[in-house]
C-alpha positions in Angstrom: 74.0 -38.0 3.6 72.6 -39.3 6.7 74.9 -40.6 9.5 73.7 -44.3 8.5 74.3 -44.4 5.4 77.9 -42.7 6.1 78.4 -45.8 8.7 77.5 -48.1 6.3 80.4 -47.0 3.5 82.4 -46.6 6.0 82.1 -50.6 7.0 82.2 -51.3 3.0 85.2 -49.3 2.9 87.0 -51.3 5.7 85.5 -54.8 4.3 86.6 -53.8 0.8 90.0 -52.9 2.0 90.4 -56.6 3.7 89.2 -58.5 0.9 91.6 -56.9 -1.5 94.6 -57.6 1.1 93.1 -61.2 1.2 93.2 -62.1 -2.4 96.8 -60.5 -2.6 97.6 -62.7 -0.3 95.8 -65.8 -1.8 97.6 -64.9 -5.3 100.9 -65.6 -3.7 99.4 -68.8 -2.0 98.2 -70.0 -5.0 101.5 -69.5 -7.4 103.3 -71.4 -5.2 101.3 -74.7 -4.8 100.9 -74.3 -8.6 98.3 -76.4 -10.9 95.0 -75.5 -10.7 95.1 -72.7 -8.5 98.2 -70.9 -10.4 96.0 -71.5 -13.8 95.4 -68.2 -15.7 91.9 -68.3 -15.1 92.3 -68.8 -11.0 94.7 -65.9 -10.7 92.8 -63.7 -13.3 89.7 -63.7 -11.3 91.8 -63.3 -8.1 93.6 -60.1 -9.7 90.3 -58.7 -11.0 88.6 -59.3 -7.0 91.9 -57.0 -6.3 91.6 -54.5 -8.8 87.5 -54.0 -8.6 88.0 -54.2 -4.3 90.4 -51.4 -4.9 88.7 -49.4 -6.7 85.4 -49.7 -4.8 87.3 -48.8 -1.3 88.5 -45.5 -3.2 84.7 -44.6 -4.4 83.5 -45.6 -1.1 86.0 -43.9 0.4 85.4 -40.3 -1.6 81.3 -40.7 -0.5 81.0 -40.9 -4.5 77.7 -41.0 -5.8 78.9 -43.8 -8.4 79.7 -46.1 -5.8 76.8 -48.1 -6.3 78.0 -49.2 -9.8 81.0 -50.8 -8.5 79.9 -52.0 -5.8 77.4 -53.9 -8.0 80.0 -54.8 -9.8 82.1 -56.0 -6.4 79.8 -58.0 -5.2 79.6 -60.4 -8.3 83.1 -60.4 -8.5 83.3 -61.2 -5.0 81.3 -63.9 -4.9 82.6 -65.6 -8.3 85.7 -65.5 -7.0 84.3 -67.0 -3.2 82.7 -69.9 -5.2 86.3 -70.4 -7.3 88.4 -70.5 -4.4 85.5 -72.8 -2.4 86.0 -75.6 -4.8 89.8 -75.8 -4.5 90.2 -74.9 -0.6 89.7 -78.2 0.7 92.1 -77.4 4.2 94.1 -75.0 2.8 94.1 -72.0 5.2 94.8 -69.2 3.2 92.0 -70.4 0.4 89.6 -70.9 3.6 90.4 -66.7 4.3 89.9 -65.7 0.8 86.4 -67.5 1.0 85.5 -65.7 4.1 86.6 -61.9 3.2 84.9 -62.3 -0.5 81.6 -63.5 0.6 81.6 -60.7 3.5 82.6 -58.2 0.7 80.4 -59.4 -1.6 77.6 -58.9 1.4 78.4 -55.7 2.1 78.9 -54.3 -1.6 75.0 -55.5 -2.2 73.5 -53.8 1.2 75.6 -50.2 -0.8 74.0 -50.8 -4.0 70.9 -52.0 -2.4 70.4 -48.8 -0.2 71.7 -46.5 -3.1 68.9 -47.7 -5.3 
């Protein structure tokens, strides 16, 4: 594997790693102001940015071949899940985060399936 390519999981291992942390932390945020954002839908999508972040950063992590699936997978997750929390942010600071890291995941999970293609 040449040393780009090996730079560039490396980076989708790390932006992986910090979206995951974000939306654990955003699930939290969001049960306690309850409503919309502690809705089963809000927290399921949260919990399944988690769980596919996760299991990208270990892929990622082991230089596997199959990353590109789920990074594929990532990235729409990501970015449904950047969209979701965009419409209910309005000032709230942790939302604002979660916006940030999944659209920067999502980013980064393309460019991996992108260059495995």
């Amino acid at each position: 594997m040449p040393q780009a390519s090996v730079a560039m999981m490396e980076k989708c291992v790390h932006t992986c790693h910090e979206c995951q942390d974000q939306c654990l932390k955003t699930i939290v945020n969001c049960l306690k102001k309850g409503g919309q954002h502690a809705s089963l839908e809000h927290q399921t999508l949260l919990a399944n940015c988690v769980e596919i972040c996760g299991v990208s950063h270990n892929l990622l992590h082991r230089q596997s071949s199959r990353h590109v699936h789920t990074c594929r997978a990532c990235a729409a997750i990501c970015s449904q899940c950047a969209d979701h929390c965009e419409r209910m942010a309005q000032s709230d600071e942790v939302m604002n985060k979660c916006v940030k890291f999944c659209h920067r995941c999502a980013q980064s999970c393309n460019e991996m399936a992108s260059s495995a293609a």
